[in-house]
ZAGU-767007 format. One record per residue: x, y, z of N, C-alpha, C, O, CB in turn. Coordinates in steps of 0.05 Angstrom, whole numbers, plus 5000, padded with zeros to 4 digits. Glycine has a CB too. Example, Ala and Ser with C-alpha at 12.3 -4.5 7.8 and 13.67 -1.06 7.14 Angstrom:
% ZAGU-767007
526448865156524649105156526449345156528549345169522649115181/525749555142527349795143525850015157526850235161528249885114/
END
This chain:
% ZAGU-767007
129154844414130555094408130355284432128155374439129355234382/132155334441132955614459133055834450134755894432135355624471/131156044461131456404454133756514469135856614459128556614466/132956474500134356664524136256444534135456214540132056804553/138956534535141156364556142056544575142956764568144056244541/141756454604143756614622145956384632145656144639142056764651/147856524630150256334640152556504662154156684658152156214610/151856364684154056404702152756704716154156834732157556424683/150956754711150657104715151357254755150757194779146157174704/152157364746152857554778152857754773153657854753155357554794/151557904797151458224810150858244837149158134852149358424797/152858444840153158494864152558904869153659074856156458354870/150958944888151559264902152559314923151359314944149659414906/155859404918156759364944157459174959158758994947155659434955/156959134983156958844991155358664992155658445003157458815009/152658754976150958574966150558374948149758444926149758644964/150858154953149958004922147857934921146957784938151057774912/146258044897143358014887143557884866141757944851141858254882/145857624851145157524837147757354835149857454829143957664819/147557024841150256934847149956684824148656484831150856854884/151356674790151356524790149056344766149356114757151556534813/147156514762144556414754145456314721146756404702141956674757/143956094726143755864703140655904696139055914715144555524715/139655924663137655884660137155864626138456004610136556064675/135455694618135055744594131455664579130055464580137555594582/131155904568128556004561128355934538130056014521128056284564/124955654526126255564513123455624485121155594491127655274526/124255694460123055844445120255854450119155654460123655794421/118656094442115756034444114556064485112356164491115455664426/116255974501115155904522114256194536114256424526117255724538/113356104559112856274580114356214605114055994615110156274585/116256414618117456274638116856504663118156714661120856194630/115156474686115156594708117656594724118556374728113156504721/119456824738121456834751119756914778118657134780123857024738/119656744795118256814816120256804847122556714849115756604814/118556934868121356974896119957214905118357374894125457054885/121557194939120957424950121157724947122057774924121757394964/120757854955122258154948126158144957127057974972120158454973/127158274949129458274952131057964941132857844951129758364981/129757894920131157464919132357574900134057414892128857094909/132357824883133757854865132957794831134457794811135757714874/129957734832128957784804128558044795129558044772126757654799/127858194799127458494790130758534776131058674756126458744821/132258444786135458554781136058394758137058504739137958494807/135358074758134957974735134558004715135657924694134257884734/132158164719130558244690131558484676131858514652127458294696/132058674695134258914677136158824670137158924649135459154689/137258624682140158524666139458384634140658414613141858244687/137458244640136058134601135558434589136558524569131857904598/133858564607133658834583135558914565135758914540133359074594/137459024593140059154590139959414598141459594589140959154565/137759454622138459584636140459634656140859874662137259594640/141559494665144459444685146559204670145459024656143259294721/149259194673150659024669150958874681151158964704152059064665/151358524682152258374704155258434708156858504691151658074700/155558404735159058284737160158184722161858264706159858114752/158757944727160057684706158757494696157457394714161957524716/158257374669157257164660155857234637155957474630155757054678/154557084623153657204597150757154602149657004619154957074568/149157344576146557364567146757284540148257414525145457634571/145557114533146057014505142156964492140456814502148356644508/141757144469138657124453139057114425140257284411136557394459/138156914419138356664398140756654400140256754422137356654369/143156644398146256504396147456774398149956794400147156314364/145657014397147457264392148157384426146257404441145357524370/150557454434151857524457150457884471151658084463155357504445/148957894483147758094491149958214513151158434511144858014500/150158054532152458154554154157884556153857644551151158254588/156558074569158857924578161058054586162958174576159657764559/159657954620160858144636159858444633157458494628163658134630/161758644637159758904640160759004606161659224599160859174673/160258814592161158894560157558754559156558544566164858684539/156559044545153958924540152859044509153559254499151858994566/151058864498149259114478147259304487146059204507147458984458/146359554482144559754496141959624491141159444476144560074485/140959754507137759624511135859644479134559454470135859854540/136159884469134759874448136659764431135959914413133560114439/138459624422137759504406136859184413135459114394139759534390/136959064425137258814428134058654424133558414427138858774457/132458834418129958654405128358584417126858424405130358444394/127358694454126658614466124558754479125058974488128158544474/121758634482119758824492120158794518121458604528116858794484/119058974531118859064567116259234569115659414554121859304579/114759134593112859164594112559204627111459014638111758974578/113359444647113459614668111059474687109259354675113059944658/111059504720109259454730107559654727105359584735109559384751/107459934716104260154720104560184693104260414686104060514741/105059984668105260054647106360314635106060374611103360014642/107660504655108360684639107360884616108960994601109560584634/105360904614103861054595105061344595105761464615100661054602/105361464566105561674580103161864580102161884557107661794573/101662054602099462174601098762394582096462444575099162234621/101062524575100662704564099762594530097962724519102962874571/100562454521099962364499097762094499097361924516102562314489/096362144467093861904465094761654461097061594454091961934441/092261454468093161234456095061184432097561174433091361144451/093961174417095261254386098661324394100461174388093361594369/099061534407101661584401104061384423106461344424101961914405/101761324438102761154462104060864445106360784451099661084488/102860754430101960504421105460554400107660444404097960484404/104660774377106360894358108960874364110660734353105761154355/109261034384111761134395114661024384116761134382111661094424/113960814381116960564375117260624345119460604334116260134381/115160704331114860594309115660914293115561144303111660424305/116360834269118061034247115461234241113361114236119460834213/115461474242113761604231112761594203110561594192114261794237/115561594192115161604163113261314148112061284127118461614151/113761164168113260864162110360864144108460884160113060664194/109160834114107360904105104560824116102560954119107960864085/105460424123103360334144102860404163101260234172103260154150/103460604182103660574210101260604221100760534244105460724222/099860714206096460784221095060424221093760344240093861064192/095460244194095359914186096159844222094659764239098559774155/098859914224100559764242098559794274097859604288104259934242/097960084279096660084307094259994308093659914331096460314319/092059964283090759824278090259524286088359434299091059874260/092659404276093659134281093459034305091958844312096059104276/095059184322096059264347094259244366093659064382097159504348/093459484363089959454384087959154375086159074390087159814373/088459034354087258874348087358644360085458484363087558874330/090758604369091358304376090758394412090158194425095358154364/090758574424090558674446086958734456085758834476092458924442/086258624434083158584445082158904451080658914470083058374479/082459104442081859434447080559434420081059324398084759684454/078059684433077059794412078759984387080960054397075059934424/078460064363080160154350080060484364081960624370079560094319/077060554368076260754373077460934397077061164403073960684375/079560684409080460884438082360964434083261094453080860784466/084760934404086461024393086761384396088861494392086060904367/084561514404083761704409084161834437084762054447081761664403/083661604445083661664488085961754497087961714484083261364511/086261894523088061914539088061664555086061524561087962164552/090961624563090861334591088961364606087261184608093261294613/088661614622086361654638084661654633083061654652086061794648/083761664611080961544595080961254600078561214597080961594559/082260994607081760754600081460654640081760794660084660614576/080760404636081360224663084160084660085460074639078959964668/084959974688087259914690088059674668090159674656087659854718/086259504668086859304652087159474621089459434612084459064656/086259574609085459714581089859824582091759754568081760084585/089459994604092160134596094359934606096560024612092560444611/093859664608096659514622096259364586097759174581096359234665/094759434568094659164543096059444527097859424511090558974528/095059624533095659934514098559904513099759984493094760284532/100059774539103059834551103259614528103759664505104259784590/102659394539103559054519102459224483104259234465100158604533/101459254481101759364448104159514443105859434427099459574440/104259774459106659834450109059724440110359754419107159914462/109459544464111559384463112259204450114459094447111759304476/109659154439109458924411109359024385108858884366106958754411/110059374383110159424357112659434339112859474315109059624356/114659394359116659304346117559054341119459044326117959374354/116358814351116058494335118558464355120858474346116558424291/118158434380120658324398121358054393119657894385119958324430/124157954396124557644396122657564424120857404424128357534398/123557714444122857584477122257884489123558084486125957394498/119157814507118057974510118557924549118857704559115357954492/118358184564118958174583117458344605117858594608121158204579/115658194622113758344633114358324666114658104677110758244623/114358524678114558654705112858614729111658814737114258894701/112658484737110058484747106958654738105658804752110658554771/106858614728104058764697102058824714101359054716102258484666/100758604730098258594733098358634768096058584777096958294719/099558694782100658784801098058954816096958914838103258934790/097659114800095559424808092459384797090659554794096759744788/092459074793089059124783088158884804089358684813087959044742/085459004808083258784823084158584818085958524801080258764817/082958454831082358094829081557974811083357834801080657974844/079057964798077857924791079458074748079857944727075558024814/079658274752080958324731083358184724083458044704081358534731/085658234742087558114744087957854717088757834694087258034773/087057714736085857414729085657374698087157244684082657354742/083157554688082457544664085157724646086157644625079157664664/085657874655088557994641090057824636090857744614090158164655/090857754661092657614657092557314632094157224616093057544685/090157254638089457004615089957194592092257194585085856824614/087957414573087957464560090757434545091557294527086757624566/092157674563094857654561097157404551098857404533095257714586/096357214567097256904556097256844534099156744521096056704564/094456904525094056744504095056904480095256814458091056644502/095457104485095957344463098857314455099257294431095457664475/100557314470102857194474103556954463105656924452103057174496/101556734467101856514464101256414431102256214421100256414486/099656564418098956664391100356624372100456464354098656894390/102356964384103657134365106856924371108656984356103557544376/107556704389109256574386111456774396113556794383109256464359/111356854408113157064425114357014457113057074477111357324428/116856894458117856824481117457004500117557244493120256754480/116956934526116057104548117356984568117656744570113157134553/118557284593119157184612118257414636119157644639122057094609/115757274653114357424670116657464697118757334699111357264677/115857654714117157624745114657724756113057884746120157824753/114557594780112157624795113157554832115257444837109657384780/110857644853111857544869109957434878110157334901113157664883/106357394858105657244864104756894856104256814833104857394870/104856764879106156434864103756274852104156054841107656184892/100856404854098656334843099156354811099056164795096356494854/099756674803100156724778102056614760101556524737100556944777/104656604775106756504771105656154763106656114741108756574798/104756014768103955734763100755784747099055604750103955534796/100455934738097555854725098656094702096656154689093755924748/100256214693101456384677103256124651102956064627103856614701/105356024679107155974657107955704650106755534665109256114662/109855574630110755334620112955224640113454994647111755364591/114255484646116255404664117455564687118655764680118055364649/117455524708117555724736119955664753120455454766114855684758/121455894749124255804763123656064791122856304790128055854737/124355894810123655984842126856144844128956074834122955664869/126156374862128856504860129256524890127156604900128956804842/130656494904131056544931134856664942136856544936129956234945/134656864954137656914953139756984936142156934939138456754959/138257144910140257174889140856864875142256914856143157304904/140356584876140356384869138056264856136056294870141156284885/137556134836135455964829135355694843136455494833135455944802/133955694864131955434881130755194867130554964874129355554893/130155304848128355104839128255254807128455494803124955074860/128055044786126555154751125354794747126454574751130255304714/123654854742121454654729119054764708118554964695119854514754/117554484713114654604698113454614726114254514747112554394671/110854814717109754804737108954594766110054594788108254864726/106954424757105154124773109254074779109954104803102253754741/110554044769112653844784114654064804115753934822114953644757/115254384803115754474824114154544850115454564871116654624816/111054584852108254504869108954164882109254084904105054514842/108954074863108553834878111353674892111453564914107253644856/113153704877115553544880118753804887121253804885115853344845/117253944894119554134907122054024920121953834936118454304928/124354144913127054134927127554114958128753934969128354364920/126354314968126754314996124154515007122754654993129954445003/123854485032121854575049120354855046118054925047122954565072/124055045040122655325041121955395015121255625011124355565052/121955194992120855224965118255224962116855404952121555044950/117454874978115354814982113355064999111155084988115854574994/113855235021113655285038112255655009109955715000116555195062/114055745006113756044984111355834961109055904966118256204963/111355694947109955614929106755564935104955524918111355404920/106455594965102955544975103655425004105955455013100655234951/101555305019100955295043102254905040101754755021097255425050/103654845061105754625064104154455083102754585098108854715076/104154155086104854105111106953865105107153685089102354025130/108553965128112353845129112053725150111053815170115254085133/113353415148112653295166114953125177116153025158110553185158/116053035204117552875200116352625194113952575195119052885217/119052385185117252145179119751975179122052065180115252145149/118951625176121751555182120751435154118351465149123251375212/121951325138122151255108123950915105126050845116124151555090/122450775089122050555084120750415063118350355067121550515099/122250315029121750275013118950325005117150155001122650105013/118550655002115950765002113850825002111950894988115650795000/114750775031112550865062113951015084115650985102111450555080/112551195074112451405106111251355128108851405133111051665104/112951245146111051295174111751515193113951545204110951045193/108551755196109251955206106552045222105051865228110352125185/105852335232103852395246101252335239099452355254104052605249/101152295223098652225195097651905193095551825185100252295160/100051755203098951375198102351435178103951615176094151245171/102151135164103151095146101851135119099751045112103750905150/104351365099103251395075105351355053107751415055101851645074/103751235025105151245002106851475004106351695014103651244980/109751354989110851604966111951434952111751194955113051864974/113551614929114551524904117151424897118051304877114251684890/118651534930121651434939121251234953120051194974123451614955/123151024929123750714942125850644951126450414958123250504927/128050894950130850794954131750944979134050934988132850844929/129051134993130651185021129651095044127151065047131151455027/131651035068130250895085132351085112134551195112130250495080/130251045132130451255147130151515156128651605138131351245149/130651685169130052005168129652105157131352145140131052155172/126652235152127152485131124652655137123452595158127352375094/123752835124121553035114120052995088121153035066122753295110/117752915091115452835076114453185068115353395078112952605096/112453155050110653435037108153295032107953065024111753605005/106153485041103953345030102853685025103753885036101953075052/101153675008099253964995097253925018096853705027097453954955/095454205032093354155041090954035038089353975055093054265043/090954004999088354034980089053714992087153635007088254174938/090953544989091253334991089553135022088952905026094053354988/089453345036087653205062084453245062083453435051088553345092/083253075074081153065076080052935106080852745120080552945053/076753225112076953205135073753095136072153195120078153465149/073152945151071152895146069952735183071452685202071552725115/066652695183065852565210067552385218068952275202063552435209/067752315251069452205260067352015269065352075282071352345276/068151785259066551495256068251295286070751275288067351325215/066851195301069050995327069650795302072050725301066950785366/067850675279068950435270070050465241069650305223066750225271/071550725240073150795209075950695207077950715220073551135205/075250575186076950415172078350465144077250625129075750215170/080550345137081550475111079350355087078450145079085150365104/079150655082078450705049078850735021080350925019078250815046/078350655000079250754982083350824980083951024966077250974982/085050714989087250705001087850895016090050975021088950674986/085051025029086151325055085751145082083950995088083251705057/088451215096087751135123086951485143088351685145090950915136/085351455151084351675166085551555193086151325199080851745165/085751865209087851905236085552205250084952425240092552025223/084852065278084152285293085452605298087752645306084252165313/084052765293084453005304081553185305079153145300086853125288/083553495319080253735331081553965316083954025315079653835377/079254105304079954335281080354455309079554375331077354485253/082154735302082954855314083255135304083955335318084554745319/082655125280082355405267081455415239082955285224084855545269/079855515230077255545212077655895204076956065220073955445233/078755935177078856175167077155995137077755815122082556345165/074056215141072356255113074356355104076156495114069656425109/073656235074074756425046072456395021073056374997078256295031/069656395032068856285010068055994998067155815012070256345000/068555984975069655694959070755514983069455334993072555744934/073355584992074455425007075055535035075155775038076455334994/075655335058075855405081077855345099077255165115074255365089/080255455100082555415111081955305135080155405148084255645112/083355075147082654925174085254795183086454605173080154685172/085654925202088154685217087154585243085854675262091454845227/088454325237087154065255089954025276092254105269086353705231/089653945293090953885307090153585312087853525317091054065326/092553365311091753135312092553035343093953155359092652985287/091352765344090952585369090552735391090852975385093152415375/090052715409088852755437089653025451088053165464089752525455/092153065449093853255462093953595450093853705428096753105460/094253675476094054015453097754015452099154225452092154455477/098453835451101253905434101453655405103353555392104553845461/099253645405100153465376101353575355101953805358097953345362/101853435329102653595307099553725305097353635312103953415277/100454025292097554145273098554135240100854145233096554535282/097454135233096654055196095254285182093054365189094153775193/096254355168093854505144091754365127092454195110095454635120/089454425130087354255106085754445097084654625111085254015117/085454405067083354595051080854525048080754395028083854655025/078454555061076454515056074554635041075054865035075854485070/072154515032068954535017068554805036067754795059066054195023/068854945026066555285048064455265058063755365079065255555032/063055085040060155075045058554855063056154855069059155065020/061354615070060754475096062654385109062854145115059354275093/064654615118066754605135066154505162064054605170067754855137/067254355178067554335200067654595231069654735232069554215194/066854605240066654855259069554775276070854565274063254865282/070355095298072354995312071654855331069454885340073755145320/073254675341072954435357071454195355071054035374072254505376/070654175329069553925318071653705309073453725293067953995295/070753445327073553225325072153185297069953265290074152885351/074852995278074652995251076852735255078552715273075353305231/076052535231078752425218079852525195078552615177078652165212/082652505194083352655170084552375154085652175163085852935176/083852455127085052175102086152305089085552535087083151985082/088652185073090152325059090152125033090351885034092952395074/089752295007090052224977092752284961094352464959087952384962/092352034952095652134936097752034955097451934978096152544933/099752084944102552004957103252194962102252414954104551864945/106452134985106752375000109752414982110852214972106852335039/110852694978112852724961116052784991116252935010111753024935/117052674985119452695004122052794989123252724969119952385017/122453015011124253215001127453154997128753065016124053445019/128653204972131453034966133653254983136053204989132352984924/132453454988134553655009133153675033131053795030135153984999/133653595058132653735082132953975102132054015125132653605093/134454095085135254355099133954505090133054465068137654455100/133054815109131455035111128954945123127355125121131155165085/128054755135125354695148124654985158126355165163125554465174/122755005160120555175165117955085188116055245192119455215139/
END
């Protein structure tokens, strides 16, 4: 079952087009991250589901009922839909309580039941029903925002970059919280974000936006791993793109020869491999294939700590013009710079069915 249909959608400002075209469909219950650069044209997207702006052309369709079409649209309040602002929008002058309220009928006999509820599924004390926003932490007033918005029982709920303005460390846990709360109450969701960590550990389904166009819509693990083309691969995490010549699937490229999963192309192309996927380890004179890794000489060349893990690019074989490579390493027994290493690679290599936009 499908909640959200976009069909055909366009907008343009001026001589800009910020939205050419978009196909998408959101499918009940899910979570779908709209992820992309600044200016790719999700932010414009998402007022167009509200109904804050009209498209040009094409329709918005939630459950079978016609929201827009063309610049013939329904207004924002009615169409059933929560929105949920990147600074949550609170307003200061008023308390929790009325913050939360606001949507809701005064007269309504339950309504004190209702915010009750509310703060309930939002993990808040009842007690801060009382507070000003500025009374709470960021996380407290970005769930204060998502209550609101949930007191009117949205079909599809629609969040802004939410978590945008909180630590790290909060973030994270919001953001889960958030998931699961969502995920609960059986309430279709469609996040926009620009970042691609959240965006893939958020949602069911992540459509990559680049250029006013959708790039890529999958589930998560299969747009990460099996991306369209380079500059997908390339926005979704740290790449290495490789040439390779291809042969009932085997890559031979800077790396040795490696698996992939394409058996029907032969000749030219561009391989992907993830960084997580290499492994760097002592450089042995008598190393031999392993476990199906063939390891290939190279000299780190650059070593950024992060902790947990330790960003390292190798530069392989002899020459300071070899290919260099991205590899994610163990933090805690990284290789120093200029330590020769062989590198082995796990897994198969995914080879890209478009080769244009290299990076």
């Amino acid at each position: 079952m499908t909640t959200l249909e976009l069909h055909g959608v366009h907008k343009s400002y001026g001589n800009v087009a910020a939205l050419q075209g978009i196909q998408l469909r959101v499918p009940h219950g899910s979570r779908t991250a709209i992820v992309g650069p600044s200016g790719s044209g999700k932010t414009s997207l998402l007022r167009i589901i509200a109904g804050f702006e009209a498209p040009d052309a094409g329709r918005v369709v939630l459950q079978g009922r016609v929201l827009a079409d063309g610049p013939a649209i329904v207004p924002a309040h009615r169409r059933g839909i929560g929105y949920v602002p990147q600074d949550g929008a609170l307003f200061p002058h008023l308390s929790v309580a009325d913050n939360v309220g606001f949507g809701l009928d005064a007269s309504v006999p339950d309504r004190k039941a209702r915010m009750d509820e509310l703060m309930d599924m939002v993990s808040l004390d009842r007690a801060m029903l009382q507070r000003r926003p500025h009374e709470l932490s960021g996380g407290q007033q970005q769930r204060v925002a998502l209550a609101r918005a949930l007191a009117q029982r949205p079909i599809l709920m629609l969040l802004d970059e939410p978590f945008s303005a909180l630590d790290t460390g909060l973030r994270a846990a919001t953001r889960k919280a958030v998931a699961q709360l969502l995920q609960d109450a059986g309430i279709t969701t469609i996040l926009v974000t620009h970042d691609q960590a959240e965006a893939l550990s958020f949602a069911d389904q992540v459509a990559v936006m680049r250029g006013g166009v959708l790039a890529q819509v999958g589930a998560p693990r299969d747009v990460y791993l099996h991306p369209n083309d380079p500059l997908t691969a390339s926005f979704l995490g740290d790449a290495v793109v490789l040439d390779a010549t291809l042969s009932a699937g085997w890559a031979d490229c800077a790396l040795g020869r490696l698996s992939t999963q394409d058996r029907a192309r032969v000749g030219a192309g561009h391989i992907l491999l993830r960084p997580e996927q290499l492994v760097v380890g002592a450089h042995h004179a008598s190393a031999a294939i392993e476990n199906g890794m063939q390891p290939c000489l190279g000299t780190v060349v650059e070593a950024d700590f992060c902790g947990a893990v330790c960003a390292l690019v190798v530069q392989l074989g002899n020459s300071a013009t070899g290919v260099r490579v991205h590899v994610h390493s163990a933090g805690w027994d990284a290789p120093a710079v200029g330590t020769r290493v062989q590198v082995s690679v796990r897994g198969a290599a995914h080879v890209f069915p478009i080769d244009g936009g290299l990076v």
